[in-house]
C-alpha atoms as a printed R data frame, in Angstrom:
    type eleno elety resid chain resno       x       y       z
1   ATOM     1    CA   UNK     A     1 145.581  78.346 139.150
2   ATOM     2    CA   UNK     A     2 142.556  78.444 141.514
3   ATOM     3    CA   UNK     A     3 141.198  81.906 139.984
4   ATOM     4    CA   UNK     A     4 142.149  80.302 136.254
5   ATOM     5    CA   UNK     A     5 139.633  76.748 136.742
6   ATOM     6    CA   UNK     A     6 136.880  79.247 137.885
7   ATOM     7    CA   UNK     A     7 137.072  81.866 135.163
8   ATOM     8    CA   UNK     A     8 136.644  78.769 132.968
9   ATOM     9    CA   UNK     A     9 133.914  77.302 134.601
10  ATOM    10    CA   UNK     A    10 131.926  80.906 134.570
11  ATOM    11    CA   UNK     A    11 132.382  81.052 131.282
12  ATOM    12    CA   UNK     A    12 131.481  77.661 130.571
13  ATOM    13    CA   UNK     A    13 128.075  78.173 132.835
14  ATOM    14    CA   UNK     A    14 127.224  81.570 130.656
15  ATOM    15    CA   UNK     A    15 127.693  79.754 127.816
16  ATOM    16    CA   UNK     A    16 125.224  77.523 128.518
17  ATOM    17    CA   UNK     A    17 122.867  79.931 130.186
18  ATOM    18    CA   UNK     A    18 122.609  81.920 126.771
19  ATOM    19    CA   UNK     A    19 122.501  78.727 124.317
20  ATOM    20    CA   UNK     A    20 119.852  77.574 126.673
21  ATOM    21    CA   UNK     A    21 117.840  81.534 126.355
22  ATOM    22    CA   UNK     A    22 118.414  81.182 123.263
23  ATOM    23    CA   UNK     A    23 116.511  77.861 122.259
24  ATOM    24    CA   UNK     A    24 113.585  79.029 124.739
25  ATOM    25    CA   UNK     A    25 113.493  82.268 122.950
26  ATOM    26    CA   UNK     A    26 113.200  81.023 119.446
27  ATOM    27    CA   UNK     A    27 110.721  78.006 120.834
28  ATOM    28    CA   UNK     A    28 108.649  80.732 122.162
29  ATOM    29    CA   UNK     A    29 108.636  82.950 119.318
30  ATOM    30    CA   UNK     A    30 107.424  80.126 116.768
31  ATOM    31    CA   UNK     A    31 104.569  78.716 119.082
32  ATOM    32    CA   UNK     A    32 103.208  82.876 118.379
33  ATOM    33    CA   UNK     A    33  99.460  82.225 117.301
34  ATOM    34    CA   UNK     A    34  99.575  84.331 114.529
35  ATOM    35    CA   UNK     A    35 102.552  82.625 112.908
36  ATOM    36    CA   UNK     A    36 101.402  79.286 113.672
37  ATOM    37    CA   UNK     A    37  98.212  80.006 111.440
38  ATOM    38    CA   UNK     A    38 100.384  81.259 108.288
39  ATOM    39    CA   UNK     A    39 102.612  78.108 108.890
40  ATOM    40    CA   UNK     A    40 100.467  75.787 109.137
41  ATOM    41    CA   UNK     A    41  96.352  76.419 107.997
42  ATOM    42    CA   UNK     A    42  95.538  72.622 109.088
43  ATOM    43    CA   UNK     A    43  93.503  73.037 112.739
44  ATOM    44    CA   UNK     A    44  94.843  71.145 115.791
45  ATOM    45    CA   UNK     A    45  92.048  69.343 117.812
46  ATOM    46    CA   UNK     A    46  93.247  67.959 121.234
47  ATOM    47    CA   UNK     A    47  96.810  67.607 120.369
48  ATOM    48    CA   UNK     A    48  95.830  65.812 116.677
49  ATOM    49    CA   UNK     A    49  96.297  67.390 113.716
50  ATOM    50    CA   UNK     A    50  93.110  67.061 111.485
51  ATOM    51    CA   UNK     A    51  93.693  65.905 108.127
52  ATOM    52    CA   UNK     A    52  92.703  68.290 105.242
53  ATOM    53    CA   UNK     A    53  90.606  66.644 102.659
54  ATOM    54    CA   UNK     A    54  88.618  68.353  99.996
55  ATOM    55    CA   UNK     A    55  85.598  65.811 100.329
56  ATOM    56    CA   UNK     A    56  83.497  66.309 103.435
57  ATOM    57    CA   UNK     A    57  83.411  63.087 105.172
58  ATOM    58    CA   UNK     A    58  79.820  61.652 106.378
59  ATOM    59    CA   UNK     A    59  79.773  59.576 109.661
60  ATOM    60    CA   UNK     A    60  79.319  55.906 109.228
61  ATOM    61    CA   UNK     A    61  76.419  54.257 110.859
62  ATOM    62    CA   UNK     A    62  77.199  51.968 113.565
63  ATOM    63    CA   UNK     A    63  74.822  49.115 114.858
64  ATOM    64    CA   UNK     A    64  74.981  49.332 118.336
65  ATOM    65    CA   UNK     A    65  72.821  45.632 117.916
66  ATOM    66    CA   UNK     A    66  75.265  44.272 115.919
67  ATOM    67    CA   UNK     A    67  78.300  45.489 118.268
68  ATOM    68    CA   UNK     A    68  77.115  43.982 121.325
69  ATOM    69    CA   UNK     A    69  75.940  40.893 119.939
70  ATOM    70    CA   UNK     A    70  79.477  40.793 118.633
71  ATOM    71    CA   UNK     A    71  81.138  41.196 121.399
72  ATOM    72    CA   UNK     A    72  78.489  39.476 123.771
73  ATOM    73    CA   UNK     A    73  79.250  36.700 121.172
74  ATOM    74    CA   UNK     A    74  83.239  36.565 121.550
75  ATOM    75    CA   UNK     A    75  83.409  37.088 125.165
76  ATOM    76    CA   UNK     A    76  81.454  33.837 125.595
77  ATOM    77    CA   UNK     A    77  83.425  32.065 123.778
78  ATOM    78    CA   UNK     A    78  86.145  32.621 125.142
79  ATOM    79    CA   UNK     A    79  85.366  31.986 128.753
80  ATOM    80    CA   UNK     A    80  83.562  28.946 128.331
81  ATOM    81    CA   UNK     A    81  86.878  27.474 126.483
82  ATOM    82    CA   UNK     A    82  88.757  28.829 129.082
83  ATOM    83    CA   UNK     A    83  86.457  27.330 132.093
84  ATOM    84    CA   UNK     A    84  86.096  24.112 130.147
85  ATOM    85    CA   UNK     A    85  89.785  24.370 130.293
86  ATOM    86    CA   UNK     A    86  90.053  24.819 133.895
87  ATOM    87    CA   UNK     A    87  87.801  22.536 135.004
88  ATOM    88    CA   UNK     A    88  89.568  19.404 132.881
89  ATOM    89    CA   UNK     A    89  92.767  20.011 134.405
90  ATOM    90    CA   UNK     A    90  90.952  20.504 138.473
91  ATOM    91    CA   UNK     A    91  89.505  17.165 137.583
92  ATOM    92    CA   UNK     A    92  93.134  15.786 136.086
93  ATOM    93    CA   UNK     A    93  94.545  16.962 139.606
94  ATOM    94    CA   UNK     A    94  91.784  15.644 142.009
95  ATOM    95    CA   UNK     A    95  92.113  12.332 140.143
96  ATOM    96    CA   UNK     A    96  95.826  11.757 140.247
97  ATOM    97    CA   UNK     A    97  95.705  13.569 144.204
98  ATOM    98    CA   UNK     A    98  92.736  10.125 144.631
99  ATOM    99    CA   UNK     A    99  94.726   7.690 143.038
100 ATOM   100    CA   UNK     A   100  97.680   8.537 145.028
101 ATOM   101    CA   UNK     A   101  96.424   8.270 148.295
102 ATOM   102    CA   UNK     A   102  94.329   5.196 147.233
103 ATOM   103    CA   UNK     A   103  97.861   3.242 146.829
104 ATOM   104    CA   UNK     A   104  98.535   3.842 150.276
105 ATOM   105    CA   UNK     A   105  95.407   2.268 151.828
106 ATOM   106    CA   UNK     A   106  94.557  -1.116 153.002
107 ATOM   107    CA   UNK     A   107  90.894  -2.518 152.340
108 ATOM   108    CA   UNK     A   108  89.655  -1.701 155.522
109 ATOM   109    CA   UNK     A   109  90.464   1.809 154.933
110 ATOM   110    CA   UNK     A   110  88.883   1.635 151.434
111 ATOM   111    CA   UNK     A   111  85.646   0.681 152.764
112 ATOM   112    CA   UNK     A   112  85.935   2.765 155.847
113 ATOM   113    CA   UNK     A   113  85.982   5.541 153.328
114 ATOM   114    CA   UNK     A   114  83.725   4.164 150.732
115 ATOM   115    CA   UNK     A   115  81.301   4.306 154.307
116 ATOM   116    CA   UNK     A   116  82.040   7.518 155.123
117 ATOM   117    CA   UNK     A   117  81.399   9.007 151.373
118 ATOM   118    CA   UNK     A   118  77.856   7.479 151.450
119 ATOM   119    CA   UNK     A   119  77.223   9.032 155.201
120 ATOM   120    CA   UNK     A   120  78.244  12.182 153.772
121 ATOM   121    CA   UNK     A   121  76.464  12.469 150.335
122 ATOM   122    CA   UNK     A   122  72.800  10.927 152.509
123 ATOM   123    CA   UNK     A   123  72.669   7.366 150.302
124 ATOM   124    CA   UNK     A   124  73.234   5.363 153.940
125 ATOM   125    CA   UNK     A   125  71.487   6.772 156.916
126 ATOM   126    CA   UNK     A   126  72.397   4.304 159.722
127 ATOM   127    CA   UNK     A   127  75.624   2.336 160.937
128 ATOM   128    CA   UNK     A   128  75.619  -1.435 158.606
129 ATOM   129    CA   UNK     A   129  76.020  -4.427 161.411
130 ATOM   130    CA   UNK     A   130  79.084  -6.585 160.567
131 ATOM   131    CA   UNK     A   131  77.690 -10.159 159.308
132 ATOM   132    CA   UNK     A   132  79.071 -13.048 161.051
């Protein structure tokens, strides 16, 4: 029974091995480079057939100007919407973040830090005396 499963399998694997020769052999044969030319006269170029055309083609000219400008032009655009963008919803945040923490002072707090701003951004210079 043992004998019968590997007899099988042998064949089985041979098989294989010559449908797999086979496909390599007749691969091989029709990549020859003297059949490819009688099959097929068009020239292959990196892997890209070129097209056969019976009008010779003439190279357009391109303005390199115009091109950068172009894209010069686009790119712009696109970051200044993009940073105007940004910078409206930074400014949505930092307002609702104030507004929030405003709720929670008391007065003294809010002028404690309206002092502290002014220290800070150089408008008051020395320490205000408290009026009687």
């Amino acid at each position: 029974m043992k004998k019968n499963k590997i007899t099988i399998l042998s064949a089985v694997a041979i098989g294989s091995l010559l449908i797999i020769g086979i496909v390599m052999a007749t691969g091989v044969l029709n990549k020859k480079p003297g059949s490819q030319a009688k099959i097929n006269p068009v020239p292959e170029i990196l892997g890209e057939f070129a097209q056969a055309s019976t009008t010779p083609t003439t190279p357009t000219p391109i303005n390199v100007n115009q091109l950068v400008q172009d894209s010069w032009q686009s790119t712009k655009e696109v970051v200044l919407h993009t940073a105007s963008e940004k910078v409206t919803e930074i400014e949505k945040t930092v307002v609702n973040t104030v507004n929030k923490e405003i709720t929670n002072l008391s007065q003294s707090q809010i002028d404690a830090l309206k002092l502290q701003i002014c220290r800070d951004l150089g408008v008051i210079t020395a320490v205000p005396t408290k009026q009687p």
